[in-house]
Phi, psi and omega in degrees: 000004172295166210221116145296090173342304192285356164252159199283166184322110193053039155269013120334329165034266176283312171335304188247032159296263244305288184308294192322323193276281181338315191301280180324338206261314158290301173287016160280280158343311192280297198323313153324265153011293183319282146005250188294008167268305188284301183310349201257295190286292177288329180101160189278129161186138144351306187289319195299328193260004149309300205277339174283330192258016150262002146243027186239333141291319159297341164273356174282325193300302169329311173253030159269312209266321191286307194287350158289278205320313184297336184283320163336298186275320187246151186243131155294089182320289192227093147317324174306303224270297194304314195298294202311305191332297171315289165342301174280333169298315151342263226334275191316317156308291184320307196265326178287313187249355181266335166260333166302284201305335171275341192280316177300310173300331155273354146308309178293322190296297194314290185296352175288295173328329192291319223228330181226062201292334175299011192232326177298340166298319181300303162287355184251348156289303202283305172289336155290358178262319159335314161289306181278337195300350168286316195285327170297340185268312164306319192285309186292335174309343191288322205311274191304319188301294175327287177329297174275353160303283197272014134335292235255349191250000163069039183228175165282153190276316163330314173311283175299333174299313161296322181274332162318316191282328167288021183237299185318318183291296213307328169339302179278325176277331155329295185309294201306309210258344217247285214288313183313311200292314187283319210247353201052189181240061150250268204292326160334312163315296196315267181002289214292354191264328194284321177331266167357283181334314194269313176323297176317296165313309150317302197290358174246009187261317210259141178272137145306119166316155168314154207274144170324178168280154188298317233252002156307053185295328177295149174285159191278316169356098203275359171275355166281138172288164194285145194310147144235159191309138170312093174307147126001261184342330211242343167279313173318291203290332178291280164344270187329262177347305182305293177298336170264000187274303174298341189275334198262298166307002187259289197313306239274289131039272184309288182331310205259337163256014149277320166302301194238025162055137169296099179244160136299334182275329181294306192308313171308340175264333177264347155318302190295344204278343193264297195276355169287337156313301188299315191274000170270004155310300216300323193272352180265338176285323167304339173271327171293317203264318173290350214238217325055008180289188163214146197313335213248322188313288183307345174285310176319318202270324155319311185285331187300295191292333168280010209212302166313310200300319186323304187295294174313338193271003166261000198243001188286000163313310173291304170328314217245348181346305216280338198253022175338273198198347144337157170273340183255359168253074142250353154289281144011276143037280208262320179311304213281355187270333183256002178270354205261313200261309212310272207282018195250306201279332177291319165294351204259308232269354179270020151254347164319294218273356169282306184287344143358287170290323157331319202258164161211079191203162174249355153275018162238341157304307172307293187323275149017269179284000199269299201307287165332351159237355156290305169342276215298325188299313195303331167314301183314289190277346165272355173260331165284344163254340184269289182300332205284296148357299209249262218262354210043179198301321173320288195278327175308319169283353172282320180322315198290331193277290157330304175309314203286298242255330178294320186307287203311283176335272185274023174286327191263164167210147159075208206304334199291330175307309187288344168290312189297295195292008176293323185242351165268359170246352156297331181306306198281336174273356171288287175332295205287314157316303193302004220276103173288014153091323175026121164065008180223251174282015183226154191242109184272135180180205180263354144263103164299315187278010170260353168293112168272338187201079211269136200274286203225168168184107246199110173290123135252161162314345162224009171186163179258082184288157180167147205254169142201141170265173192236175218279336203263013197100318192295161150277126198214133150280123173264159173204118205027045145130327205248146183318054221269013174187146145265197172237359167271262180292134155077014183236354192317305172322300206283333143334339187226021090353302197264332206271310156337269232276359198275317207282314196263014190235119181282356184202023181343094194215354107294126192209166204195122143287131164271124196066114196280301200053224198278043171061004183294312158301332173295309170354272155330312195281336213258326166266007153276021157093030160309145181272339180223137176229144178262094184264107196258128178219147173291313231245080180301357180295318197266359152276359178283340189245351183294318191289021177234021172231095178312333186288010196239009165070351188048054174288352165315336209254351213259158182280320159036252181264145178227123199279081189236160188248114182195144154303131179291339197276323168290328160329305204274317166309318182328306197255168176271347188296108183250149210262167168290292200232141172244129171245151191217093176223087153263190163311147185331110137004289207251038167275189194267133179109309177335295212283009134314020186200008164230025200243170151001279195299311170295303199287345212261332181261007112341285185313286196296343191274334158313118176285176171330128157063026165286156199246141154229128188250127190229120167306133139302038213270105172316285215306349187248017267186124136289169187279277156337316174315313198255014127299346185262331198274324204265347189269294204301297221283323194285327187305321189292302160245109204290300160302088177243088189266172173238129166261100191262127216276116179287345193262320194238021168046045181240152188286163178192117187255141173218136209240113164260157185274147179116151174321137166292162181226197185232334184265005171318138158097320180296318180251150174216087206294340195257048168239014205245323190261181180253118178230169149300142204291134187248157190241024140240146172294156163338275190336311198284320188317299209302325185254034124275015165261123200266334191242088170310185180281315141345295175311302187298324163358280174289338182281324185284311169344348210211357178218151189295168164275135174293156175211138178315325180309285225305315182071021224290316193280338174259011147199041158239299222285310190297343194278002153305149169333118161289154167234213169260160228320303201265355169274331160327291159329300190302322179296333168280346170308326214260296166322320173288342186263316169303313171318315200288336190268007157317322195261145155258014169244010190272164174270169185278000000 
């Protein structure tokens, strides 16, 4: 793999694919990593993946702009050696320093929250940039460290560039399918730092042609046009590209994970579909450039496409019905995301690496990759607090799409102009005609043709909430697309959520709902007479949405009760208080973020927030559940509360394990104090409670006894256990019926 001066111009090649790919392929990874560190130490929230995602963009920018000056000033003998450097600096920062850095930053956060909560945003900017902020400075420092290998390999900075952004997708389809599932997330880190490693040594065992003549200013690429100075122009467009890509991932984003339910695996297909456009953009600008075309033209041709594409990426909730959320359609999927987001993002994705190549100094390489990624943050956050809000998802990508095509238009003259407006503007009346209401009057998700009626509907910076009634009558709350709850049909359990652990609890008088949906359970909990009730919901849309549901009594209203919009598992480091009875109905086990609200660990700040012989209740849901998943789920919650019974609802037959703190017993479930006290008239008898409970604490015993434990490492429910054969709804169910039943006759103590 050595490298020869005498030879032409980019037969080198190959020398820097291997490290450039490997590189991208690992700084995906980690991001990923970062990711699931930062939600777990700060908590799930809109601001937090804001202040994460300005400061890990702002430390790439910092050490793009830093690694340009030094370069500037000092010339860099051996580029290899700096880049392994960089490299090794990632690695070694990942494994060594990112969960002690998070676990002290969710130390700090916990104790802030107490005594300064108006302060906690300051501190959770200030420990993510502590952590991240190196390895985010090292990564944008690669930027410029690029330019000069390739100089020196007689190839375009496009080139590595392009192949980095393909190692970031295999990156991501790597973690999601292979590594997080086999490794966890510890050895993963390790693996991905060995990664770092072997690059950095590749890149300094393989040798580099000798360095050009100082007075050698042209790039060597003999297909490039000759550099010109950083312009205005070539900043505009790089911004712009950054800011509508990002900003169009936010819109697009929403559309598709209404299509394909918040999975870890939908966030994997739609990642790969963006960055994989990019790195054929990055190799499409070379060609486009030898062609004589121009850079603003292709920013044009970006809006244009973006503009096609909108109407179709919105309707694939409908298009795609058939294509859900199984392990065996993530291909067809991921095919249909990239024939659609794929030529929008591949023209956006040829102008970085196009003005890129234009240049050959590493303070316009620095300059450059800094401005494109401010761009790209101000994207992010204006489409998700600003545009989202204000237009929905729909229109928001055509603004953004617009942006490209008002930029290109004056960037451009003469023919090239009259093209661009030639084909935007059949684009914009195509865009204008079709316009399916997306995020304004229409609700994407998974029955569409069953909506009859969208009651409300409301873009926030982290989900899209919305009432509608539907074809059978119910009223159904939505949340990015999928059904998370009604007032009708199927909702019977969650009223006795709240009514269980308040009845089997001797004096119950504090209690803390976890996840409001349509308030029935805060309800529930709330006439069986607590003296204080807490309700933690992530989503302020969905206390927002509570007065269009009767069936919650409008307990939002009651003096009571205290309302708060928070991740529940930070509620509970946050706060000091502690309850009687705790209830757990978040989103399905296996949406992404979830298994932070079923694992080891969540439960172990449960455990702490009981008081003595305090009762807890965790919904079970048969119908979304493999059989393994929900042995894992009955192992993790019995571990925690050793007193465990499982209950099954008689009208719609979903499970609800209820768990008390304290030494086990075998008489948990047999008394029940609270038929004892003066209540609200309840629509089961004594009798009826008592013969839903399917499992005694033996039972569940043995039912735990068969499944593995959820854990923050393992992550087992967001990114293994769902990728089981699925099967439909009511067979789930029956199999879990059949299994509970074979459990009872194991036991001679269970109950009848």
């Amino acid at each position: 793999m050595s490298c020869r001066v005498q030879r032409p111009a980019g037969s080198d090649f190959g020398s820097g694919a291997g490290p450039a790919f490997f590189s991208g392929a690992a700084a995906l990874s980690w991001e990923i990593l970062w990711q699931i560190h930062a939600s777990l130490a700060i908590g799930v929230s809109a601001k937090g993946t804001a202040l994460a995602l300005v400061a890990t963009m702002g430390g790439m920018t910092v050490g793009s702009l830093a690694a340009g000056r030094v370069l500037r000033r000092h010339a860099l003998v051996h580029p290899a050696r700096a880049y392994a450097g960089l490299e090794m600096l990632i690695g070694l920062a990942g494994v060594l320093g990112l969960a002690p850095g998070f676990r002290l930053v969710e130390r700090l956060d916990s104790a802030l929250h107490l005594h300064h909560p108006a302060l906690a945003p300051v501190l959770q900017l200030g420990g993510i940039l502590l952590v991240l902020g190196l390895p985010a400075a090292a990564m944008g420092a690669t930027i410029p460290v690029f330019g000069l290998i390739a100089r020196r390999l007689r190839t375009s900075i496009a080139v590595l560039y392009g192949l980095n952004t393909a190692g970031a997708a295999l990156g991501v389809l790597a973690v999601t399918f292979l590594l997080l599932p086999a490794l966890g997330v510890e050895v993963t880190s390790v693996l991905l730092a060995c990664v770092n490693l072997l690059v950095a040594a590749g890149a300094v065992l393989v040798p580099l042609p000798e360095a050009p003549r100082a007075t050698e200013e042209v790039p060597a690429n003999s297909d490039a046009p000759a550099p010109a100075a950083v312009g205005r122009s070539d900043l505009v467009v790089v911004f712009v590209s950054g800011f509508v890509t990002l900003g169009l991932e936010v819109a697009w984003f929403r559309a598709l994970r209404a299509a394909f339910w918040s999975t870890t695996d939908s966030f994997a297909i739609i990642l790969t579909s963006v960055l994989v456009p990019l790195a054929i953009g990055a190799q499409l600008s070379r060609w486009l450039a030898r062609r004589g075309a121009r850079v603003g033209t292709a920013l044009g041709a970006g809006g244009i496409a973006v503009l096609c594409a909108t109407p179709i990426l919105v309707r694939f909730d409908v298009l795609l019905l058939g294509f859900r959320h199984d392990a065996d359609v993530v291909t067809p999927r991921l095919l249909a995301s990239l024939a659609v987001v794929g030529p929008a993002m591949a023209l956006l994705g040829t102008c970085l690496p196009w003005v890129l190549a234009r240049q050959a100094g590493s303070g316009a390489w620095a300059r450059i990759y800094a401005t494109n990624t401010v761009g790209a943050v101000l994207g992010s956050l204006a489409a998700a607090w600003v545009l989202l809000p204000r237009l929905g998802s729909e229109r928001t990508a055509w603004l953004l799409g617009c942006v490209a095509l008002a930029t290109s238009i004056g960037m451009t003259a003469g023919r090239a102009r009259q093209l661009v407006v030639a084909f935007a503007v059949p684009a914009l009346v195509v865009a204008w005609v079709s316009d399916s209401g997306a995020g304004r009057t229409r609700i994407q998700g998974a029955f569409p043709s069953r909506i009859v009626k969208v009651i409300a509907l409301d873009e926030g910076p982290d989900s899209t909430v919305a009432v509608a009634d539907d074809s059978s009558g119910d009223r159904v709350l939505t949340i990015d697309g999928f059904s998370a709850t009604t007032e009708g049909m199927g909702t019977h359990y969650m009223r006795w959520m709240g009514r269980l652990p308040m009845m089997l609890h001797p004096a119950p008088e504090r209690a803390l709902v976890i996840c409001f949906g349509t308030g029935q359970t805060a309800n529930a909990v709330r006439e069986e007479g607590p003296r204080e009730l807490d309700i933690v919901e992530l989503s302020p849309a969905v206390y927002r949405m509570a007065r269009y549901f009767r069936s919650n009594g409008d307990v939002l209203s009651d003096p009571r009760v205290n309302a708060v919009t928070m991740d529940g598992r930070a509620w509970l480091r946050r706060t000091d208080r502690t309850y009687d009875v705790v209830t757990l109905e978040p989103m399905p086990p296996h949406f992404a973020g979830v298994n932070a609200l079923y694992s080891r660990e969540f439960y172990g700040l449960v455990s702490a927030r009981l008081r003595p012989g305090g009762v807890v209740a965790q919904w079970l849901p048969f119908h979304l559940l493999s059989l393994d998943a929900a042995k894992a789920i009955v192992a993790t919650f019995q571990e925690a509360f050793g007193d465990t019974i499982l209950w099954v609802d008689p009208v719609d037959l979903s499970g609800i394990l209820v768990g008390r703190k304290g030494p086990p017993s075998d008489s948990f479930g047999l008394e029940w104090p609270g038929l004892a006290r003066p209540g609200p008239a309840r629509d089961m008898t004594a009798e009826q409670i008592r013969f839903g409970i399917k499992l005694s604490p033996p039972g569940v015993a043995r039912w735990a006894g068969m499944g593995t434990v959820i854990t923050d490492d393992n992550q087992r429910l967001a990114y293994d256990m769902h990728r089981e054969p699925q099967l439909e709804s009511d067979a789930r169910m029956a199999a879990h019926a059949a299994f509970v039943t074979r459990l009872r006759g194991a036991g001679a103590h269970d109950a009848p």
